[in-house]
N, C-alpha and C positions, 0 to 999 in steps of 0.2 A: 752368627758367629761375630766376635770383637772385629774390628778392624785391627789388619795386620798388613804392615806395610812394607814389601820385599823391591828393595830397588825403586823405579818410579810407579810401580802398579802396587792398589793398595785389594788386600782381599777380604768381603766382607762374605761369601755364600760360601757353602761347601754342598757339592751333587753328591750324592750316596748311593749306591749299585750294590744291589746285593743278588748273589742269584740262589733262589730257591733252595734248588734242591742241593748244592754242595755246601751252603751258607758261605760262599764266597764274597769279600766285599773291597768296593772299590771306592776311594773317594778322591773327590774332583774339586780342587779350589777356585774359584770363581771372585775374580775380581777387576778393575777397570783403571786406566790413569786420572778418572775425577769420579769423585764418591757422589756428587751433589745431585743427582736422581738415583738414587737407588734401586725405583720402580725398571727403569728404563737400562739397565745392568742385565736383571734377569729375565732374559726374553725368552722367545722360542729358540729365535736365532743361536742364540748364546749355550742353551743347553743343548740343540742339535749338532754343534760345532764340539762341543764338549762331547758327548757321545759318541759320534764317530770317529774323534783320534782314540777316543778308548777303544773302542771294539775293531777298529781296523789295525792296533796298533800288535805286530804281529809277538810282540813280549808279551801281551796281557792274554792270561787264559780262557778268559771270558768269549763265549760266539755270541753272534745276533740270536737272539731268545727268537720266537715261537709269540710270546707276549709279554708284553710289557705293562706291570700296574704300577701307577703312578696314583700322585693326587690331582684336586682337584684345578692347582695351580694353571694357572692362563700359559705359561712358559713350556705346558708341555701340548700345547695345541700347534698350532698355524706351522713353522718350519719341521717342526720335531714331527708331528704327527707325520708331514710328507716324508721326513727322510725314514721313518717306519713305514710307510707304505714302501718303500725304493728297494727294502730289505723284507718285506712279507711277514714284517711283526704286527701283532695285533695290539691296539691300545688297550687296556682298561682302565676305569677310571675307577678308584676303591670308593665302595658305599659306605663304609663302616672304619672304626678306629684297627677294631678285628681284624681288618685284610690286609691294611699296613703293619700287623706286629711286630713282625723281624726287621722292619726297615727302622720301626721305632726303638725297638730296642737296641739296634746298633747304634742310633745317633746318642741315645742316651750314654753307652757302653764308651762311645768315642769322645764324647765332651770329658768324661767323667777321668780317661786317661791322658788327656789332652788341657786339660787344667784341674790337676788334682787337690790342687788346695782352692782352688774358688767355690762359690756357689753362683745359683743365677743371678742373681741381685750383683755379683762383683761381674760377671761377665757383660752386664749391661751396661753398667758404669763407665763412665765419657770419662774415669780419672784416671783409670788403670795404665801405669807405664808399660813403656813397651815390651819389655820382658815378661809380664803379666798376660799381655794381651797376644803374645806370640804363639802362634798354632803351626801355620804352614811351612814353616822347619822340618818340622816336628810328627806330621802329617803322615809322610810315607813309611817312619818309622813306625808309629801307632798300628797304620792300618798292615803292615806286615809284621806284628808281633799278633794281634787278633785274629789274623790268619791262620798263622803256625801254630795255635791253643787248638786244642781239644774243644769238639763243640759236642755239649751232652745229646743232644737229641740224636746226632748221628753217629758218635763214638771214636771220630776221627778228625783232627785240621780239615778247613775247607782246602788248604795248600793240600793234600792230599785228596779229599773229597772230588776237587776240580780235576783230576786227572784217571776219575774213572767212571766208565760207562752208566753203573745204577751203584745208587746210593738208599740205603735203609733205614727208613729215619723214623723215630717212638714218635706217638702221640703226641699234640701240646699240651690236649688237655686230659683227666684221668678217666676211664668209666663210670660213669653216675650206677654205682652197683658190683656186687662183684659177679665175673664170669664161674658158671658153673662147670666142676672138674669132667662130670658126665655128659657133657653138652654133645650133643655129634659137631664131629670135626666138619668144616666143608672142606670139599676136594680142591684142585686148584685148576680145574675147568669149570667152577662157578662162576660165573657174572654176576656183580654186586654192585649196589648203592650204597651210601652211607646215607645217614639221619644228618641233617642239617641243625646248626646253632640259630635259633629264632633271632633272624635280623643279618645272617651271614646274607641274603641277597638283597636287601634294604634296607639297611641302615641302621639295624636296631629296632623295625618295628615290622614285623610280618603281614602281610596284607591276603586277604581271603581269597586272594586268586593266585600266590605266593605255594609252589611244589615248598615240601617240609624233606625232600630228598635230594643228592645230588642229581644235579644237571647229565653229570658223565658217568658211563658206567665202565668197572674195572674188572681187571683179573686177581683172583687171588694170588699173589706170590708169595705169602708166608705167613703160619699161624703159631701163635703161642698162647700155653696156659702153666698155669701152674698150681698146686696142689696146698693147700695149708690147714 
């Protein structure tokens, strides 16, 4: 993110939180009173300190997940990893660009309404004034107008989504094929797998000792087809 400068702290990171299954999302400005290490800004310390006023913060709807996928970044090991262990979250670290999609696509989603007339070339640029360069204003409004939208895949706001128990969310991607009208239905005391995306567990390149099925197996809870 640009540098944007509120009072005597200047902020150059933004954390981004999104939860699964309601597509709920949170973002965290991250900045310091001297810019001149950069590196030395986003620690572990720094995003485990950020994480827990969010998730302890008894306004935010968000609970402690179950697990948490992150990248490969240094800043989510050494404090961060402990203060997951403190709360019984499980780390993982994504293999693939695949695992992070929705995280990706919100930051995209966020830049895009967050400096509507820039591109990235202007967002980098050391010339940009301040009004140009200003986000964290601007921030909380963003991430609570993306809230309150309709999100396709599940049919509802995650401001909505976040407030109830199961949430029923389409595909991301289409069926390679169409389903047949005469197929038998399975009942919803079948236990099932799905077929995995070649590289969903490595990285983009399947290895010979690599299952081509999910890891966990499910219950059906709901089938559709349709006729044409």
């Amino acid at each position: 993110m640009p540098y944007d400068k509120v009072g005597r702290i200047t902020y150059l990171f933004c954390l981004n939180i999104v939860d699964v299954a309601s597509r709920y999302k949170v973002s965290i400005p991250i900045g310091a009173y001297s810019v001149k290490d950069r590196q030395g800004i986003l620690t572990s310390k720094t995003i485990a300190r950020a994480l827990k006023e969010k998730y302890d913060n008894p306004e935010c709807p968000l609970v402690w997940p179950k697990l948490l996928i992150t990248d490969r970044g240094s800043e989510f090991k050494g404090q961060c990893e402990v203060l997951m262990m403190e709360h019984n979250v499980k780390i993982q670290k994504a293999k693939s660009k695949r695992t992070m999609g929705i995280i990706e696509r919100y930051n995209r989603t966020l830049v895009e309404k967050l400096f509507p007339s820039q591109d990235a070339s202007d967002l980098l640029s050391l010339h940009l004034n301040d009004r140009t360069r200003a986000w964290v204003k601007n921030l909380p409004l963003v991430v609570e107008n993306i809230n309150n939208s309709i999100t396709r895949q599940i049919g509802i706001s995650p401001v909505e989504a976040i407030e109830k128990e199961e949430v029923f969310a389409k595909p991301s991607y289409s069926r390679d094929g169409l389903i047949g009208f005469d197929e038998e239905k399975l009942s919803s005391n079948v236990l099932v797998r799905y077929l995995l995306y070649p590289g969903d567990l490595e990285g983009g390149r399947r290895r010979a000792g690599d299952l081509n099925w999910s890891p966990h197996i499910y219950h059906i809870r709901q089938s559709m087809g349709t006729k044409k």
